[in-house]
GUZAFI-335994 format. One record per residue (C-alpha): residue number from 0; x, y, z. Coordinates in steps of 0.25 Angstrom, whole numbers, plus 5000, padded with zeros to 4 digits. Example, Ala and Ser with C-alpha at 12.3 -4.5 7.8 and 13.67 -1.06 7.14 Angstrom:
<atoms>
ATOM;0;5049;4982;5031
ATOM;1;5055;4996;5029
</atoms>
This chain:
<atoms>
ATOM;0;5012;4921;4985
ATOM;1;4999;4926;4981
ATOM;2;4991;4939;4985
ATOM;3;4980;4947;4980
ATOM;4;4981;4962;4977
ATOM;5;4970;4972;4982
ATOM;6;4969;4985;4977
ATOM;7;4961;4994;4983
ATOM;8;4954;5006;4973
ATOM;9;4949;5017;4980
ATOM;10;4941;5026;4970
ATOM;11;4943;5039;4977
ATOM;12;4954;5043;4985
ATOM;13;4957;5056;4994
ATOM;14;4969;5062;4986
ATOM;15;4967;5057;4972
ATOM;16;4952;5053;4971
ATOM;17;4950;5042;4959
ATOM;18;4964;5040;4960
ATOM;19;4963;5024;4956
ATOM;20;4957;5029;4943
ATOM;21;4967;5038;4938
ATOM;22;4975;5036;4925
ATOM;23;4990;5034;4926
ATOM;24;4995;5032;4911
ATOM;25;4982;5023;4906
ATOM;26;4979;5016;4918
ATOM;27;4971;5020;4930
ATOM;28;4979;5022;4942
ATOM;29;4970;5008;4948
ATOM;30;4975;5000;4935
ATOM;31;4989;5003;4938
ATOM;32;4988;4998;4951
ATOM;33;4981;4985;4946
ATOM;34;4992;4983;4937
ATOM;35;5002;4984;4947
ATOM;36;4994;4974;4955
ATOM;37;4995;4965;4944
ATOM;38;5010;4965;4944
ATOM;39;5010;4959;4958
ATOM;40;5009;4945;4959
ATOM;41;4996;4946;4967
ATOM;42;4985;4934;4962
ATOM;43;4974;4942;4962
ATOM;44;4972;4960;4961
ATOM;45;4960;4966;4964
ATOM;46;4955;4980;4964
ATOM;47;4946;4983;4976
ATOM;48;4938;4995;4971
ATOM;49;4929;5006;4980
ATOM;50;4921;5012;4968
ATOM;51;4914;5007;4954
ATOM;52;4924;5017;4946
ATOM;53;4938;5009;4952
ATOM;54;4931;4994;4950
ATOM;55;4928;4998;4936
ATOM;56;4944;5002;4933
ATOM;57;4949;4991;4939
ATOM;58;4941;4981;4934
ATOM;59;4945;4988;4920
ATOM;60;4959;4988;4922
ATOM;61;4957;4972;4925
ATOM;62;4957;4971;4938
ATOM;63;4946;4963;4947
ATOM;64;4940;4973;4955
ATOM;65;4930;4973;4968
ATOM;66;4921;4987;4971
ATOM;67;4923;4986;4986
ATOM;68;4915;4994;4998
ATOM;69;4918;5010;4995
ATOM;70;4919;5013;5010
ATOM;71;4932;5004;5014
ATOM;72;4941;5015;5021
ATOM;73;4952;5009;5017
ATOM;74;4960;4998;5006
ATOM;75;4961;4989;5017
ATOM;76;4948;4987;5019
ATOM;77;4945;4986;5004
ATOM;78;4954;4974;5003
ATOM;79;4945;4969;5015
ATOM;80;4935;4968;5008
ATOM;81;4939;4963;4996
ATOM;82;4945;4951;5003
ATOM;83;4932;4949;5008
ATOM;84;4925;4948;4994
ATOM;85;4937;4940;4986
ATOM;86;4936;4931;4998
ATOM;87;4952;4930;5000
ATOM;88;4958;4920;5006
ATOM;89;4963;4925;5022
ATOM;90;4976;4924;5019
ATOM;91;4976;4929;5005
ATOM;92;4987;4942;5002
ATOM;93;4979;4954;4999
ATOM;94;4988;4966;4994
ATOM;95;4983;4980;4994
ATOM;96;4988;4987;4984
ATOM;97;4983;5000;4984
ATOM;98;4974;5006;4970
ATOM;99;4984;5018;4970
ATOM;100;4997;5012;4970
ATOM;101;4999;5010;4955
ATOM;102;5012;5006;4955
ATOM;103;5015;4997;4966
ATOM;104;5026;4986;4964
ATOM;105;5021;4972;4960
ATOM;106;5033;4966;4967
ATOM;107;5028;4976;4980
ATOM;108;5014;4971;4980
ATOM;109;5020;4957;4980
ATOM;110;5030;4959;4993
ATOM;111;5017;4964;4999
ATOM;112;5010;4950;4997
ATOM;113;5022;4944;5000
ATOM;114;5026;4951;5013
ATOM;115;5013;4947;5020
ATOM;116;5013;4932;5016
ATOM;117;5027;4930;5022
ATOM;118;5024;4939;5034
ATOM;119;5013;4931;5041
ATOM;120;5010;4936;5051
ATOM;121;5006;4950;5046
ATOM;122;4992;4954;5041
ATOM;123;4998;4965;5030
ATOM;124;5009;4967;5023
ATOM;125;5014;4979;5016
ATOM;126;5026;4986;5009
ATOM;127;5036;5000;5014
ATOM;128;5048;5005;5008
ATOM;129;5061;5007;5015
ATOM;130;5063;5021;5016
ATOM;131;5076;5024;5014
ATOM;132;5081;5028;5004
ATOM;133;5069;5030;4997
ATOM;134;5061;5039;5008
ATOM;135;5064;5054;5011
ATOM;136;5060;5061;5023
ATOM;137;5050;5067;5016
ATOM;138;5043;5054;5013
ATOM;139;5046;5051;5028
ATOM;140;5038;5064;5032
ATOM;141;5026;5060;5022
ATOM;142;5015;5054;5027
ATOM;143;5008;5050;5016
ATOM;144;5020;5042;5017
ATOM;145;5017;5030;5026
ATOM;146;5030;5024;5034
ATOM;147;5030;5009;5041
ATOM;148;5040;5006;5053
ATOM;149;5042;4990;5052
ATOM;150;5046;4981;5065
ATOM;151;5059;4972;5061
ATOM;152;5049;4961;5053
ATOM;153;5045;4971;5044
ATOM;154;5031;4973;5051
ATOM;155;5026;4987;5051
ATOM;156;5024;4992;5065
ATOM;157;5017;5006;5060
ATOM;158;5014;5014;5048
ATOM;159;5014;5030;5049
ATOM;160;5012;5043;5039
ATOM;161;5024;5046;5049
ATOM;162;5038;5046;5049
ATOM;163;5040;5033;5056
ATOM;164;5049;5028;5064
ATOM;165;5054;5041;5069
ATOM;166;5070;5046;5070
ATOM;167;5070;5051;5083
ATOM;168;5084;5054;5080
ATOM;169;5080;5063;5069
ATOM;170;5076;5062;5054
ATOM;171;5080;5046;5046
ATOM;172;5082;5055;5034
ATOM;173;5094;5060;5035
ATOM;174;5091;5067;5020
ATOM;175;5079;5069;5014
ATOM;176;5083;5058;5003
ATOM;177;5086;5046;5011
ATOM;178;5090;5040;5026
ATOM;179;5106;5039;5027
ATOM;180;5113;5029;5023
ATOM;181;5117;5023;5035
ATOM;182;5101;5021;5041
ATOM;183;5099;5008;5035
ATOM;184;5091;5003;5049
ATOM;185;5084;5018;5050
ATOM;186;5081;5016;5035
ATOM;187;5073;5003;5036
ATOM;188;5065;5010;5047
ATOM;189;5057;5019;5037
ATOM;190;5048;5012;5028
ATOM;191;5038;5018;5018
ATOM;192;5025;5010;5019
ATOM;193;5018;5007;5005
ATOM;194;5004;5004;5005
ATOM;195;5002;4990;5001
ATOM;196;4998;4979;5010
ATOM;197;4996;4964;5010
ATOM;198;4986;4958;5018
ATOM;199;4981;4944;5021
ATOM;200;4965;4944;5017
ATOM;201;4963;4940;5031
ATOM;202;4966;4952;5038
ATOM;203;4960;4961;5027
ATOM;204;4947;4956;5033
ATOM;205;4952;4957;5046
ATOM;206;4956;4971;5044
ATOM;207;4943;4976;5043
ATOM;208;4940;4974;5056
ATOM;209;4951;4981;5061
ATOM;210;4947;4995;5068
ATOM;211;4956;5007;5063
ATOM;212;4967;5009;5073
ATOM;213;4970;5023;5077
ATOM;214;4984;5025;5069
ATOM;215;4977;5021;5057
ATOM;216;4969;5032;5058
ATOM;217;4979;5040;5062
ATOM;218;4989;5038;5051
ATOM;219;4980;5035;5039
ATOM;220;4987;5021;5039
ATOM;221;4976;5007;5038
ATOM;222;4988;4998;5040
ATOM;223;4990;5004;5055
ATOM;224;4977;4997;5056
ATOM;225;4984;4983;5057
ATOM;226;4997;4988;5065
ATOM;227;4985;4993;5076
ATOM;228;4979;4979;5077
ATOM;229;4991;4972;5077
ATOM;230;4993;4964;5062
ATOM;231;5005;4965;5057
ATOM;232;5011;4972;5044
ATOM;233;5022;4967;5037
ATOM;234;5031;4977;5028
ATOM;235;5040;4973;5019
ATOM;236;5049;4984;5014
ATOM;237;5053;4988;4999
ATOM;238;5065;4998;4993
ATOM;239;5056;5007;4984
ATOM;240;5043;5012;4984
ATOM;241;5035;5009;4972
ATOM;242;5028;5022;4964
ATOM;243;5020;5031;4974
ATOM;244;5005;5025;4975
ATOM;245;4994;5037;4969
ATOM;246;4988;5046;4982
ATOM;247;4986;5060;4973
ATOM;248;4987;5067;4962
ATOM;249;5001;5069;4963
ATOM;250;5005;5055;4963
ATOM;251;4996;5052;4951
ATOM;252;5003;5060;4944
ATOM;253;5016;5053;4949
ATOM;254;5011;5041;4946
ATOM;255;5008;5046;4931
ATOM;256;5022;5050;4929
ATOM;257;5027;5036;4934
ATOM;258;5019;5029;4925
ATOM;259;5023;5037;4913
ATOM;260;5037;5037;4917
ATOM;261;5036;5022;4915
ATOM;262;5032;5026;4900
ATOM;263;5019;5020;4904
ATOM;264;5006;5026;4899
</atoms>
């Protein structure tokens, strides 16, 4: 298997502007996420930068880095251009990690790859977590908590900021720590979506072309972009979820106390 990993490095950002460029121990947050990239088994990692300040930090911290257009309304579309200009192969594996998820699993990154290789006919792959036990009601209720519901070949048939699917027989949490023991099949229903994805270079250039639907814009969700126009998602599911990506301030301090807790500096 070989892919390339593409992270996309926004400079500002609505809840944490400059976020890429903050420091966690001596590392800015975008190095972290680089070296985490490099841990994968991806062939080749580039940095798809928006502004002068993130190329200039990624290409210190050794990356290979490309200033891309300042008005892409979202990652998906700055991967599309970058396939465009490093001329990738069509069926090239592009996987988009995102510049704030400084602690994402190598071995994550690499199911992601691997996921969409051996599901053929889907255009994106991505990654969710089995709720239980793992997910409280609370985390259910969050929106900024994105849940999937998969059909039984582990292809997602929607994403929502909602609680999906719903119990019309009344709340799957019967505690606010876990779902009950015996819910094994309710339990494999709810599924915590992680943002990254997989995609062939192919449709990344066809994905441009693609209009925005209307429950994209409604949720706040790109990826109900390709559910609408019928491509097909495939999600392969993991037990844990890996450190919180960085969204505010409150998560970089999180992120801080992580790092020093591994008596990193």
């Amino acid at each position: 298997m070989t892919f390339t990993v593409i992270i996309p490095a926004r400079l500002q950002s609505t809840r944490l502007p400059e976020k890429l460029l903050q420091p966690i121990g001596d590392d800015i947050l975008l190095a972290h996420t680089y070296r985490a990239a490099q841990k994968s088994q991806a062939k080749r990692i580039v940095i798809a930068a928006d502004d002068e300040r993130i190329l200039r930090a990624a290409v210190a911290c050794g990356a290979e880095a490309i200033l891309t257009d300042k008005n892409h309304t979202s990652g998906t579309d700055r991967l599309a251009e970058c396939v465009q200009r490093l001329s990738l192969k069509p069926d090239e594996i592009i996987v988009n990690l995102q510049g704030d998820e400084p602690f994402m699993l190598a071995d994550y990154i690499n199911l992601c790859a691997a996921t969409l290789l051996h599901h053929t006919e889907a255009v994106v792959a991505t990654l969710a977590v089995t709720l239980a036990p793992s997910m409280t009601a609370s985390m259910l209720a969050d929106p900024n908590a994105v849940k999937v519901v998969c059909n039984q070949r582990r292809e997602a048939m929607y994403f929502s900021r909602a609680a999906i699917p719903f119990a019309r027989e009344g709340a799957p949490f019967a505690r606010e720590a876990e779902l009950p023991t015996d819910s094994a099949n309710l339990a494999a229903c709810y599924l915590h979506h992680l943002g990254i994805y997989a995609y062939r270079a192919s449709f990344l250039e066809q994905y441009q072309s693609l209009p925005e639907s209307p429950l994209e814009q409604i949720e706040k969700l790109e990826q109900l972009r390709v559910l609408w126009h019928g491509y097909r998602i495939a999600v392969a599911c993991v037990d844990k979820a890996p450190p919180k990506g960085i969204d505010t301030q409150a998560d970089l301090d999180n992120a801080r106390r992580y790092w020093a807790a591994l008596g990193q500096t």
